[in-house]
C-alpha positions in Angstrom: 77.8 84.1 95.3 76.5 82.4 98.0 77.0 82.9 101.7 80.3 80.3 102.5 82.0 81.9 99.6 80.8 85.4 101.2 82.6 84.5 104.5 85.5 82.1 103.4 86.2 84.8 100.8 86.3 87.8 103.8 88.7 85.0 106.1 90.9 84.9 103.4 91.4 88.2 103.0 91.8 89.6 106.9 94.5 86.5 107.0 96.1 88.2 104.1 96.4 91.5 105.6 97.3 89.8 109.3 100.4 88.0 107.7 101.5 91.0 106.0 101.2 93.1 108.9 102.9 90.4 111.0 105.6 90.5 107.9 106.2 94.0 108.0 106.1 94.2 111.9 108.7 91.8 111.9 110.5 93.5 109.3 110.5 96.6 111.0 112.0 94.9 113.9 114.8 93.8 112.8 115.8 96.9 110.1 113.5 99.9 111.5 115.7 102.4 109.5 114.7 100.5 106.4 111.0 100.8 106.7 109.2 103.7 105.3 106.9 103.6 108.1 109.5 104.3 110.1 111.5 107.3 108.4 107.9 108.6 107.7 107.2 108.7 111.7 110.7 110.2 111.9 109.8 113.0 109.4 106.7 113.5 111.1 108.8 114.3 114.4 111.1 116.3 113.1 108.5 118.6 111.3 106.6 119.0 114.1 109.4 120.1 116.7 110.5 122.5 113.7 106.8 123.7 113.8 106.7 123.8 117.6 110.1 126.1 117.8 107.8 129.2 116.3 105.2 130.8 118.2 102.3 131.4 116.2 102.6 128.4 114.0 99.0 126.3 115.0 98.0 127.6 111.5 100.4 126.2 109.3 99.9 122.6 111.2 96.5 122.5 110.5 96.6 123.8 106.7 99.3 121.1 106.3 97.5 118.6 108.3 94.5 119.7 106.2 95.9 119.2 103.1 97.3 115.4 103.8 93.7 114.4 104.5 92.2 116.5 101.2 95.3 114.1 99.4 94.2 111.4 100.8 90.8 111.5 100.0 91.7 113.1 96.1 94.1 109.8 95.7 91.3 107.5 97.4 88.4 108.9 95.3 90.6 108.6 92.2 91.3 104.8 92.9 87.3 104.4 93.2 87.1 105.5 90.1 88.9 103.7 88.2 87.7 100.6 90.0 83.9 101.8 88.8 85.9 102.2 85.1 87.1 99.1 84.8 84.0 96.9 86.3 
């Protein structure tokens, strides 16, 4: 692949992911309720002024902060690996 495929290739792709997250900002505009982004930020809120009500608490937000990122990393690493699989 040479170098103007290397660069037109990466353009195309950040415009991809601009237009979507134009799309979805747009989206989320107009129908926030709708968005998952949104009830997921609302959840987030809500959990954490539950958390916040009991004194003593600082642990249990970290373990469950803690486990989100060990998730994310489990699902991301899993993804990788099947990418390596199928190349």
């Amino acid at each position: 692949m040479n170098v103007d495929m290397v660069w037109l290739s990466t353009l195309v792709t950040f415009m991809l992911l601009f237009g979507y997250e134009a799309t979805v900002a747009v989206a989320q505009r107009r129908r926030p309720e709708r968005m998952a982004r949104t009830a997921h930020a609302a959840l987030r809120e809500d959990w954490f002024a539950a958390v916040s009500l009991h004194g003593g608490s600082e642990l249990l937000s970290v373990q469950t902060l803690r486990n989100a990122a060990v998730l994310i990393v489990a699902v991301l690493s899993r993804f990788d690996r099947a990418a390596v699989h199928e190349g």
